[in-house]
N, C-alpha and C positions, 0 to 999 in steps of 0.2 A: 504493500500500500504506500507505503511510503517513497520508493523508488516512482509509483506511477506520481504520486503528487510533483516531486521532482520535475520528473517529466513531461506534467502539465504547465508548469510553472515557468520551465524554459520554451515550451513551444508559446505561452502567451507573452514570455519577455521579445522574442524574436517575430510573432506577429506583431508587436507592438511598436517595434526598433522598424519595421520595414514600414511599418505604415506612419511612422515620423519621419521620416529620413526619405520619404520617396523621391525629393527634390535634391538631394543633395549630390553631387557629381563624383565619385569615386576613381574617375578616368578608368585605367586597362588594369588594374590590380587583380582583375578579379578574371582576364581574358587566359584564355587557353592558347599561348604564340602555335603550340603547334596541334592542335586542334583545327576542324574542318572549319572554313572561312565561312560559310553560306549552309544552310541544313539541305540536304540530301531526300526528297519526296519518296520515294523508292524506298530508302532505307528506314522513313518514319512510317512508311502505309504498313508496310510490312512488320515491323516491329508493333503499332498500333493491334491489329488483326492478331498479331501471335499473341499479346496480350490477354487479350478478350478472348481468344479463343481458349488459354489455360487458365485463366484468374480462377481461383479454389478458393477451397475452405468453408469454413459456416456460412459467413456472410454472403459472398461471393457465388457459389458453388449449390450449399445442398440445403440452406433453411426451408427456401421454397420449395422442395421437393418433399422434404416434411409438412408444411402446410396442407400439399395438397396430397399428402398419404398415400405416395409411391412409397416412404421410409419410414421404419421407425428407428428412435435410436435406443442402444441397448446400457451404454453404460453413462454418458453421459443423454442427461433426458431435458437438459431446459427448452429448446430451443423446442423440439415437438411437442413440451407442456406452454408453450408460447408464451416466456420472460419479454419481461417488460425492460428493456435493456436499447440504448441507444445504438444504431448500427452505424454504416462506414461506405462511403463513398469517394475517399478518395483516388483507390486505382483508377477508377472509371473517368474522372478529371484528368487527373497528373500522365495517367501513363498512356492513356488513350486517347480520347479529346484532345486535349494539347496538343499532341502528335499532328492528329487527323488536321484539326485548324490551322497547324504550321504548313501543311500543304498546302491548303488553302489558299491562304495568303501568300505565299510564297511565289505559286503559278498564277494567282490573282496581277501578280507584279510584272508587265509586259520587261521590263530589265533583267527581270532572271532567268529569262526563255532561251538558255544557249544551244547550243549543238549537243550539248553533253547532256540537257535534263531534256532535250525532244528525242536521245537511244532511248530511253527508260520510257517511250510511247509519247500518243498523242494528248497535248495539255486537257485539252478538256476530259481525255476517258481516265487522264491522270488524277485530275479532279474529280470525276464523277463520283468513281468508287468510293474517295474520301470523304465526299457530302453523303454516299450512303450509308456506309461505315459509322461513320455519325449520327445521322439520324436513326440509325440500329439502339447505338449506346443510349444517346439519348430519350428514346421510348422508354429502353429498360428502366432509368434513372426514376423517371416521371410516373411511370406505371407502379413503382417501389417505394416510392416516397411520397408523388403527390407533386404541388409545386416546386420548382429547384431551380437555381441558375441556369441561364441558359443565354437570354441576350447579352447580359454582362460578361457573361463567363468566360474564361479561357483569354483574359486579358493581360494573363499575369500581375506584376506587383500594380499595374494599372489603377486596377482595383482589387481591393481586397475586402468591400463588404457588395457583392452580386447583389442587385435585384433577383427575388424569386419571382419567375414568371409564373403566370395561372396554366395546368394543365390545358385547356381548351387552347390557349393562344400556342404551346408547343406542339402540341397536337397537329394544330391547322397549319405551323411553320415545319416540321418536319416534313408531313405530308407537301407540301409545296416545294419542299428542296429536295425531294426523292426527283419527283416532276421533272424540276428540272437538271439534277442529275441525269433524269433516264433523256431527258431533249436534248443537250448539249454534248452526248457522248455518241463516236459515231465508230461504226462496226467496220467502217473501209477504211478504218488511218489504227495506229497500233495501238494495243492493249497496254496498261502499264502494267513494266514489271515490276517483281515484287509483290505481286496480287498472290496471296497463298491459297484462296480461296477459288476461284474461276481461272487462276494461271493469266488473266489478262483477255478472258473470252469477253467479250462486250457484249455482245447477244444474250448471253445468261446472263448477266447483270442487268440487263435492259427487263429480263424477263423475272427476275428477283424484285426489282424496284418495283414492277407492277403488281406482284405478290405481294412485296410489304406494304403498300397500298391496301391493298384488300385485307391485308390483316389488323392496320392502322382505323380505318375507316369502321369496321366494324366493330372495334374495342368503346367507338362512340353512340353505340347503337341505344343505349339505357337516354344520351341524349338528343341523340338526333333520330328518333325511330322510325317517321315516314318516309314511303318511297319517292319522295320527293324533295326532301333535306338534305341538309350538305354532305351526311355519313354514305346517304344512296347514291348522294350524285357524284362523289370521289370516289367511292366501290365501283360503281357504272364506268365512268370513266377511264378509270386503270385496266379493269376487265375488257372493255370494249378497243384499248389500245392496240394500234396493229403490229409492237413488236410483243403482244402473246403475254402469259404466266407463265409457272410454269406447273405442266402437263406431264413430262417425263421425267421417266427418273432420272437420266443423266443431263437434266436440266436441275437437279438439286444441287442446295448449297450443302457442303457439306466439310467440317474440320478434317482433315489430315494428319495424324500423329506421326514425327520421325523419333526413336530412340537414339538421337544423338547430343543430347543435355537435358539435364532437367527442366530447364524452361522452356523447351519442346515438348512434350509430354502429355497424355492424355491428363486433362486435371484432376478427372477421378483416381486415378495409380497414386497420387498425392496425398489421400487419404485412408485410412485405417479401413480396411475394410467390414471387419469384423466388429468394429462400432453401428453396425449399421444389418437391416435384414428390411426384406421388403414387408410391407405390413398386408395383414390376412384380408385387411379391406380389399385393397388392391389384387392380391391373388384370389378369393375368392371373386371377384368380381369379374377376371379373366377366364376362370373353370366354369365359371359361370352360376356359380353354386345360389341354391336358395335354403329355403326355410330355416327349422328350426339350429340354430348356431351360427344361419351365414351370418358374414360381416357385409355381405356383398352390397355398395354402395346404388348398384346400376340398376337399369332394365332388366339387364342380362342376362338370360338361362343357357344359352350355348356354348361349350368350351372353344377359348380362343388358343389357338395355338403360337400368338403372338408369346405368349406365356413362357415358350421353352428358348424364347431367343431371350426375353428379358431378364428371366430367372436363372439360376447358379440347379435349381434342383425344380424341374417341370409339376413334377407331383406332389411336393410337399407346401406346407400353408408358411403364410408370411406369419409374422407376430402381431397380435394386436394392437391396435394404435392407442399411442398416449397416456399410458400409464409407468408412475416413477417406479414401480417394481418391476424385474427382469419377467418379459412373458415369453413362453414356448413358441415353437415354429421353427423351420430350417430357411425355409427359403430368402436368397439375398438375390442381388443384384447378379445379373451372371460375370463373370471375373475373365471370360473370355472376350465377350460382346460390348462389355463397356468399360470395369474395372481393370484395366491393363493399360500401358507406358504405349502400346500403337492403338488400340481403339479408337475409331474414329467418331464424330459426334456431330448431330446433325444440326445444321442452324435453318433451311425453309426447304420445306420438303411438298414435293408433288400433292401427297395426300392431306396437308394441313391447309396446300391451296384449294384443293377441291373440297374439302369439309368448311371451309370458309365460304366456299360458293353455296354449299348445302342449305348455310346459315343464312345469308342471304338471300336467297329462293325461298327459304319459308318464312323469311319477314319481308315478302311480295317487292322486295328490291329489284330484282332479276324475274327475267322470264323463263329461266332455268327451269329443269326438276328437281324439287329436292329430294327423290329416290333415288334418283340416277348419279346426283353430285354427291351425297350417300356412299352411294355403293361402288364407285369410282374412287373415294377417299378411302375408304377402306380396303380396295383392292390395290391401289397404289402404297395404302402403308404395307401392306404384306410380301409386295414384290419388292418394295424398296430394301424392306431389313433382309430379304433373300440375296438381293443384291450387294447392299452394304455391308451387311453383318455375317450370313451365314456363308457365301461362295467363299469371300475372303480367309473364312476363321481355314473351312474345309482346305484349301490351294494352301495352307500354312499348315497344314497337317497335327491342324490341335482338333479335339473332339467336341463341337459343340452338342446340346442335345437335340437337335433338329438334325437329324443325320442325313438327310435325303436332300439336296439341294431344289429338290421341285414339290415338297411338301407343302410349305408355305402356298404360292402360285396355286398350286393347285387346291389348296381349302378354301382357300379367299372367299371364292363364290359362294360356299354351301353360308361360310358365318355371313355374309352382305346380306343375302337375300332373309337369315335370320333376322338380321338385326334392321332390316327395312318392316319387316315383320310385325316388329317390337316397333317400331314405330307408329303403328299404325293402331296401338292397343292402349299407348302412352303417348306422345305426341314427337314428331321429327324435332322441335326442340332440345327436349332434352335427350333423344338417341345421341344427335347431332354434336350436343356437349360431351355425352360421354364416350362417346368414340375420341373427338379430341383429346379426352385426357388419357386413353388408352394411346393415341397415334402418338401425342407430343414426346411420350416417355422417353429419355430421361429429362426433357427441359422443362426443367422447373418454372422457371419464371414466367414462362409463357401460358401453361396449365393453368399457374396461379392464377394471371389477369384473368384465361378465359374463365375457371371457378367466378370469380369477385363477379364478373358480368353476366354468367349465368344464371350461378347457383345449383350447378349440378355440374359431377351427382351430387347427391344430398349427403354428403362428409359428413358427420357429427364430430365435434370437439371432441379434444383431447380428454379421456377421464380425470387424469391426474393437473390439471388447466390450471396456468398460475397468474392467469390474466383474468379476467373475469366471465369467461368462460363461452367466450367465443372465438372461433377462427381469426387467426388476424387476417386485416384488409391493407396491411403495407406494413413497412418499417417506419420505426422510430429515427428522428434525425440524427445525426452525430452529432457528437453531444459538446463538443467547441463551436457548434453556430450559436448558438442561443448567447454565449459570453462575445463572439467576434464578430457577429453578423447579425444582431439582436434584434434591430427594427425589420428587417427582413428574413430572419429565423420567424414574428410573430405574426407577420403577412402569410407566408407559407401556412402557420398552424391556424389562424383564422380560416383559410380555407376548405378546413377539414369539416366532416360531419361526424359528430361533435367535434368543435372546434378544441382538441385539446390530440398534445403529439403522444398518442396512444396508440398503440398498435391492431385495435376495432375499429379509430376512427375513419372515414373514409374517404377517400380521394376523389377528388371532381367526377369523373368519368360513371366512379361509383356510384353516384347521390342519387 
């Protein structure tokens, strides 16, 4: 305790020295002579993305995954008892954003366009990715927290107390700078390298930006609900775009793990495995199990065979969720498929776009089917993890339990036509939600939002709850705004429902 008082103590003498001192001129004391003269775009997109693609740990990594009871934790338990504890946002700032913005402005600058930063592709697709990359991070932030820096942000010693903006205004500015990301990047001049993500393809980025679009736009759907308000007419739009969504699998985004440093690495291999078992909600809910003992959250009576790609052991139950005593079960995460240093990890995938249109079509936005976008989403999540997860493990000659490389593909159809089924008994809404939270798995924070907008499946809190005994609906801010950034730490919590920084209260999008 003492050590941390410390250490609070010197980070507010040094925000306080930078924010007196911003005028004062220190000339080159502080320059690197042999350090790079000009920042390198190439080298920050890339470094940006690898970030974000491993960033771990509680905060970062697997809270939300316990929220929305893909996990439970076994030895340590606050965080799926939902403590009330301030969270952390600064990688997401410092190590990314910055980054991504440095590009920005960089190629914003008609003077720094040489011969040497037009090898590394065309300025604009150089930029493009940057503005998407961005407005990626930036959702998450806002989807997590609620209001947060954003127009002031990333100005460095500039400013050091940000305006927080109001969700709806970043909202409607991300959405606007995907836009025009996706219009100002062109598929006949070159890709930028250093893209770890699409290698520099432009057409899949063209085709991701129109999917984050569709996924952006419908997160607003609690406020903008008619087929004729701005959430239908930016979904319409992006959809109806002639460079496409995306539809195939090899038009997904998808992380790439190398074992050649730790900062390369899938982020899950970075944590304890065995702190962690999948919870029996979630497993029963894939077996499809009912009555008397299920946990099973969903519609669901059909066993999904999605189960033996995600789980370490097919047949056995997860642990029950949310209680501070240690509960029975075997099943975890499978240690081939995701918990491993190459596991790859998927960030917009085929099936999340088509379950998005699903969504869509049945709040009369689209002229879609939502059976057919259904059952499309669903068969695309099952070729995809055939594709990503199970060929792969197989050609590496580890033993997943999907032994059959055409088992997946070939079930798809019998569970779709199930679960259209079950729609039709219960309503395509909530099928529609709960297939998403079975396709997103493992990404957490996306589940989350769709949970908080749903509301299915229908989760029950934590038994052992040390919050007051509901699911939370975001993080708690970090806990040096309220001392450094005070009149706009209580803008941000004004905006909440209940206006107070609690982990039930709700975020715009939410209310």
């Amino acid at each position: 305790m003492k050590k941390n008082k410390i250490i609070i103590l010197l980070y507010l003498a040094l925000a306080l020295t930078f924010g007196a001192c911003e005028n004062v001129d220190f000339g080159d004391m502080n320059e690197n002579k042999n350090g790079p003269t000009e920042p390198d775009p190439q080298t920050l997109l890339t470094a940006a993305q690898v970030n974000y693609a491993t960033i771990t740990g509680r905060e970062y990594l697997i809270r939300p995954t316990l929220y929305v009871q893909y996990q439970t934790q076994n030895v340590y338990t606050d965080e799926m008892r939902y403590n009330e504890a301030a969270s952390y946002w600064g990688q997401y700032y410092a190590s990314e954003l910055n980054a991504l913005q440095e590009v920005i402005n960089f190629l914003d600058n008609p003077d720094n366009i040489t011969p040497t930063i037009l090898s590394k592709g065309a300025v604009e697709n150089q930029k493009g990715v940057a503005m998407i990359m961005k407005a990626v991070i930036i959702k998450r932030l806002t989807d997590t927290f609620g209001n947060v820096p954003y127009s002031e942000a990333l100005q460095g010693l500039d400013n050091l107390t940000p305006a927080y903006d109001s969700q709806e205004s970043i909202y409607k500015s991300i959405i606007d700078e995907v836009k025009a990301a996706r219009d100002m990047m062109d598929e006949s001049l070159a890709g930028p390298v250093g893209d770890i993500i699409y290698k520099g393809n432009v057409v899949r980025w063209k085709k991701f930006a129109n999917s984050f679009i569709l996924q952006a736009s419908l997160q607003l759907s609690k406020k903008y609900p008619g087929s004729s308000d701005y959430a239908a007419t930016e979904f319409n739009g992006a959809l109806n775009d002639p460079n496409g969504v995306i539809e195939n699998i090899s038009d997904e985004a998808w992380f790439t793990f190398y074992n050649t440093s730790p900062g390369q690495n899938n982020p899950w291999s970075r944590n304890r495995a065995k702190d962690y078992n999948l919870s029996k909600e979630f497993t029963d809910a894939l077996n499809g199990y009912t009555g008397i003992g299920s946990l099973n959250p969903t519609s669901n009576h059909t066993l999904d065979i999605r189960l033996k790609v995600y789980s370490s052991d097919s047949l056995g139950d997860g642990r029950p969720y949310g209680y501070d005593a240690l509960q029975t079960g075997d099943a975890q995460m499978d240690k081939v498929h995701w918990w491993n240093v190459n596991a790859s990890l998927p960030l917009m995938t085929a099936s999340y776009t088509y379950l998005n249109r699903a969504d869509a079509a049945n709040l009369g936005w689209t002229t879609e089917d939502p059976a057919t976008m259904l059952t499309n989403g669903i068969i695309a999540s099952y070729n995809s993890l055939n594709i990503n997860k199970v060929i792969p493990a197989l050609s590496a000659g580890k033993e997943p339990d999907v032994a059959d490389a055409n088992e997946l593909p070939n079930y798809a159809p019998t569970y779709a036509a199930a679960r259209v089924a079950d729609a039709s008994t219960t309503s395509f809404a909530q099928v529609i939600a709960e297939e998403k939270w079975v396709s997103l798995f493992p990404q957490g924070f996306d589940a989350w939002a769709e949970w908080r907008r749903t509301n299915f499946p229908t989760l029950q809190p934590a038994h052992d709850y040390l919050n007051d005994g509901n699911i939370p609906r975001r993080y708690i801010y970090p806990s040096d705004e309220s001392g450094l950034n005070g009149e706009n730490y209580k803008s941000g919590v004004n905006a909440l429902v209940p206006p107070t920084d609690s982990n039930t209260s709700k975020v715009w999008w939410d209310q």
